[in-house]
N, C-alpha and C positions, 0 to 999 in steps of 0.2 A: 810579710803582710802587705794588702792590696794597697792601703789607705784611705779607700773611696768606697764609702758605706753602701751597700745595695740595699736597699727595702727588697726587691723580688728578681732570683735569678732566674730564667729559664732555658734549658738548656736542650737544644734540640739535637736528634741525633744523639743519645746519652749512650748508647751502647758504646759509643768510642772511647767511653771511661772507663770500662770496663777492666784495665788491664794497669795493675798498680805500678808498675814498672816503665811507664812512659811519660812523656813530657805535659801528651794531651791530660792524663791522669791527674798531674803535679798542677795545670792549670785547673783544674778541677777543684782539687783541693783547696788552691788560694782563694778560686771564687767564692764554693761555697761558705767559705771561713767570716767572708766577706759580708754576705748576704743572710736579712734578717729569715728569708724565706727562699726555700730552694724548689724547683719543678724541672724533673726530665718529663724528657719526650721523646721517643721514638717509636716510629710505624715501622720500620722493619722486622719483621719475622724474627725471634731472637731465640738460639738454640744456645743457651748460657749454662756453663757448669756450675755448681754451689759456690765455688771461688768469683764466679764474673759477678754472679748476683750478688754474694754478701761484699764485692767490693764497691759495686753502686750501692746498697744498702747503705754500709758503711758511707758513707758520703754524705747520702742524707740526712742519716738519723744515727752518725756513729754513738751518739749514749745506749742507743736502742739496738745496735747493730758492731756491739764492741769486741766482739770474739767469735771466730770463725769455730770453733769448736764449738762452742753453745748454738751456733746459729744450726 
């Protein structure tokens, strides 16, 4: 746990969360846990599989985005 309450995280460049098995990932997690409100961003062109996106999904709005099967 972070300890240090965010009212609003935003996170630029979010494509680089995409991938649940890394660190940038894991600080992803912490943040958004953190924070009462969450916002990516990225302008990069994103060619993402159903896995990349339901893992930023999931970050955001994991109640909403709890099972890659359903998704």
């Amino acid at each position: 746990e972070l300890g240090i309450p965010l009212d609003l995280l935003v996170v630029d460049e979010a494509h680089y969360l995409r991938n649940a098995d890394t660190k940038t990932h894991r600080l992803g997690v912490t943040l958004t846990n953190a924070a009462d409100a969450t916002l990516f961003l990225s302008a990069t062109p994103l060619q993402l599989g159903n896995r990349d996106l339901f893992t930023l999904l999931n970050l955001l709005a994991p109640e909403e985005f709890s099972s890659l099967e359903l998704f």
